[in-house]
C-alpha positions as CSV (number, residue, x, y, z in Angstrom):
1,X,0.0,0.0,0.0
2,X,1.4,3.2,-1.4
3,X,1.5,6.4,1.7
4,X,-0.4,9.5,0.5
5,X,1.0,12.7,1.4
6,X,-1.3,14.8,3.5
7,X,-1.6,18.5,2.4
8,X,-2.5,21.9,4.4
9,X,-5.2,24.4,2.7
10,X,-3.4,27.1,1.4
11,X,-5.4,29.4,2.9
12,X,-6.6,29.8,7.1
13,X,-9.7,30.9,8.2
14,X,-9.4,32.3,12.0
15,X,-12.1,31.7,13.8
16,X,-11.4,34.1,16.4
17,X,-11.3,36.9,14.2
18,X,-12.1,35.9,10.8
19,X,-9.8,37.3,9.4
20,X,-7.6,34.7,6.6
21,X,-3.9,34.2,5.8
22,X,-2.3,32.2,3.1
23,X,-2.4,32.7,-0.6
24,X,-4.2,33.9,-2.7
25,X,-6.3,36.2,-0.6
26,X,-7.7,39.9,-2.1
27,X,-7.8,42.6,0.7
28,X,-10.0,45.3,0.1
29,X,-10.3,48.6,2.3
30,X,-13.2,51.2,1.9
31,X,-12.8,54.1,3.7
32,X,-16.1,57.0,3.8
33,X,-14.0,58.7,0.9
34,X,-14.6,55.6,-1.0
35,X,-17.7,55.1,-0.9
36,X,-18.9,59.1,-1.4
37,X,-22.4,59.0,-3.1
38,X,-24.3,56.3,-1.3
39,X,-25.5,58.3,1.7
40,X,-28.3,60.5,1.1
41,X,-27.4,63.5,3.7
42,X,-24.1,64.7,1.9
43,X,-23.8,67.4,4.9
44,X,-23.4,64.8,7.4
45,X,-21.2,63.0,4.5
46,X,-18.3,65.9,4.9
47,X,-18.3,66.6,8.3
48,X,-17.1,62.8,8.9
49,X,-13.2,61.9,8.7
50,X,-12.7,61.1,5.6
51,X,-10.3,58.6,6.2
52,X,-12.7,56.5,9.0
53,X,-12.9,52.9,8.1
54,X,-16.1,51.9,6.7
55,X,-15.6,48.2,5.6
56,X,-13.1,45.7,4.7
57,X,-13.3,42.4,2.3
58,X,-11.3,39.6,2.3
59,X,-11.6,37.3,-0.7
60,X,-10.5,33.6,-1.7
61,X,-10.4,33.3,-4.8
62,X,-8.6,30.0,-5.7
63,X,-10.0,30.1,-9.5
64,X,-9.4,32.5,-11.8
65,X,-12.6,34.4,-12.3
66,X,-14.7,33.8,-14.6
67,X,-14.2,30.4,-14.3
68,X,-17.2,28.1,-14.6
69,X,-18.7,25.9,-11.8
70,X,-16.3,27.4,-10.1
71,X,-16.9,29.3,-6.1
72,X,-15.2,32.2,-4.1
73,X,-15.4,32.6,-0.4
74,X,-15.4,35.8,1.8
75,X,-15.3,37.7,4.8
76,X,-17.2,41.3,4.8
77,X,-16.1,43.5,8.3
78,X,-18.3,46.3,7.7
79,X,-18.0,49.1,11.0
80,X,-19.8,50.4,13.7
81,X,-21.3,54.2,12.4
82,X,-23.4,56.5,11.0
83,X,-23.9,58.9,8.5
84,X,-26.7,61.7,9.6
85,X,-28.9,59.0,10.8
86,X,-27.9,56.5,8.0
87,X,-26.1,53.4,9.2
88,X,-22.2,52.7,7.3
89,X,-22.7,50.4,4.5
90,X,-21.4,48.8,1.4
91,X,-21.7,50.1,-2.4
92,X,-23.8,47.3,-2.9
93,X,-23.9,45.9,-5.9
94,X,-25.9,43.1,-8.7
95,X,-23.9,40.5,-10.6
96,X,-22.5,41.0,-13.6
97,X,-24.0,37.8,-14.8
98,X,-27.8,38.2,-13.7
99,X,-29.4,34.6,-13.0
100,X,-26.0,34.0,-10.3
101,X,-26.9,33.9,-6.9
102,X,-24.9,34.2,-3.8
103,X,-24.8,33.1,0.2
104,X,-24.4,35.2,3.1
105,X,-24.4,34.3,7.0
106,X,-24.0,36.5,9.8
107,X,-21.1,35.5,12.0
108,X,-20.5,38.6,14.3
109,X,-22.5,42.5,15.7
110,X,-26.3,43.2,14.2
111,X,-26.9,44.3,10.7
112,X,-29.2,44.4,7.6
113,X,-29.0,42.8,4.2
114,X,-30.5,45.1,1.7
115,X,-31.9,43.6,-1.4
116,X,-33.6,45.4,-4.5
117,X,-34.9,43.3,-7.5
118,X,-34.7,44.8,-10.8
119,X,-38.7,46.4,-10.6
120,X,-36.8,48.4,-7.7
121,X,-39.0,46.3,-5.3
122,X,-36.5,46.7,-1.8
123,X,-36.9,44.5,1.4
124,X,-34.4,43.9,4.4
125,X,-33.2,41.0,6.5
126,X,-31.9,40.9,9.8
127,X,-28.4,39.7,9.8
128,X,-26.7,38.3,13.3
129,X,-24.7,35.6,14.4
130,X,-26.0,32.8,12.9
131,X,-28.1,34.0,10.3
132,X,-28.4,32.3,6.8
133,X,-29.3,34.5,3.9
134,X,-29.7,33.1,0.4
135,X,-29.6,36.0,-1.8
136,X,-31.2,34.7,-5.5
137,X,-30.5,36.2,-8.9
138,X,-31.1,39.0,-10.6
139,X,-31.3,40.6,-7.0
140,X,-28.9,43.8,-6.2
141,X,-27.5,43.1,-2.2
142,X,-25.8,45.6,0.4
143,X,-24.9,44.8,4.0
144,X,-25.8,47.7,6.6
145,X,-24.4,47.5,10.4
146,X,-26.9,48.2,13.0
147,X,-24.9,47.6,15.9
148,X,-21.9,49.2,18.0
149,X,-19.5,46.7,17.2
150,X,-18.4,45.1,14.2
151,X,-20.6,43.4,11.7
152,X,-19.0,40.5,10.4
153,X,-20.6,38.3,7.3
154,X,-18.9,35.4,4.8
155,X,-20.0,34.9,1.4
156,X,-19.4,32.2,-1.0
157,X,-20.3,33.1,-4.6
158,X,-19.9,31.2,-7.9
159,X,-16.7,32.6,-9.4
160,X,-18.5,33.6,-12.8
161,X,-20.9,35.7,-10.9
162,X,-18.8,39.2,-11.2
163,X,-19.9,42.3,-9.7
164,X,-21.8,45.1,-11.3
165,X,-21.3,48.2,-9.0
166,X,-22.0,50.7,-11.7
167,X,-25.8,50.2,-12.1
168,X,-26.2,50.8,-7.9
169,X,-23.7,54.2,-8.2
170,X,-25.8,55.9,-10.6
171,X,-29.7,54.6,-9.9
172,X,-28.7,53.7,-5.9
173,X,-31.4,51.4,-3.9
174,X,-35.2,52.3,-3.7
175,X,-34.7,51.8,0.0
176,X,-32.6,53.3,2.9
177,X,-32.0,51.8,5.8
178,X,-32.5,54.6,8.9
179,X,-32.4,54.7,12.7
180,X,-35.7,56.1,14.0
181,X,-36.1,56.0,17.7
182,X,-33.4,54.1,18.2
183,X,-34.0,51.3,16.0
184,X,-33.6,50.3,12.1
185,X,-36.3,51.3,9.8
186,X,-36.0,50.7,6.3
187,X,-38.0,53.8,4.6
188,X,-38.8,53.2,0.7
189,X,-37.5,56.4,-1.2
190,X,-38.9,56.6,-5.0
């Protein structure tokens, strides 16, 4: 009987932090000057530091992408804050190729996942440790973080999916999320 070698991952997924090492893994930093546009009181928007985190992405990609049948996994941090009375948040986007869909699942902190079909029809679901989101196609998605600590979520996507940001900067979502009275209230704005 011939001995197999027995291999490590290439890549480490800390379950203390969730944050991963190993290769090859995409960092990607958004700070509020990043990410200009997507808050609705652009008063509140200016007076902010600029340079404040407002989320980081960590990304395996072990396939190039485009790659059918293929699947990438990540890690979204987004960060405790608000703009005016708007909660940080990401760009948000829909895939580049429509009919892919995509799982999240809350793993740290409070937050909202935004969706908004292509009619513009927006809803909202409560993302916590825990959580399970299956987010189908043809649906645009954006996390929100509710909470005063961290809001951490992994995602596992197919790798032919891509990401269409550009449709979400110039129409933006038919919904924002808000804090009213101390608590999240998605309002419907068009």
């Amino acid at each position: 009987m011939k001995k197999m070698r027995m291999q490590k991952s290439p890549v480490y997924l800390n379950l203390e932090d969730y944050e991963m090492t190993g290769e090859p893994i995409i960092n990607q930093v958004r700070r509020l000057q990043d990410i200009s546009g997507i808050f609705k009181n652009e008063q509140a928007f200016k007076e902010i530091d600029q340079e404040q985190l407002a989320y980081t992405v960590q990304a395996w990609m072990p396939v190039p992408e485009k790659t059918p049948g293929g699947l990438f996994f990540g890690v979204s941090t987004i960060y405790p804050g608000k703009v005016g009375n708007e909660y940080f948040m990401t760009k948000g986007h829909f895939h580049s190729e429509l009919d892919r869909a995509e799982f999240y699942w809350g793993i740290q902190g409070r937050g909202a996942l935004i969706l908004m079909d292509h009619n513009r029809r927006v809803w909202a679901e409560e993302v916590y440790p825990g959580s399970l989101h299956y987010i189908g196609g043809h649906i645009a998605h954006r996390l929100a973080n509710t909470g005063e600590k961290n809001l951490i979520v992994g995602a596992c996507w197919p790798s032919d999916a891509g990401h269409n940001y550009e449709e979400i900067a110039i129409n933006g979502f038919s919904g924002r999320l808000v804090e009213q009275d101390g608590e999240p209230v998605l309002i419907e704005t068009f």
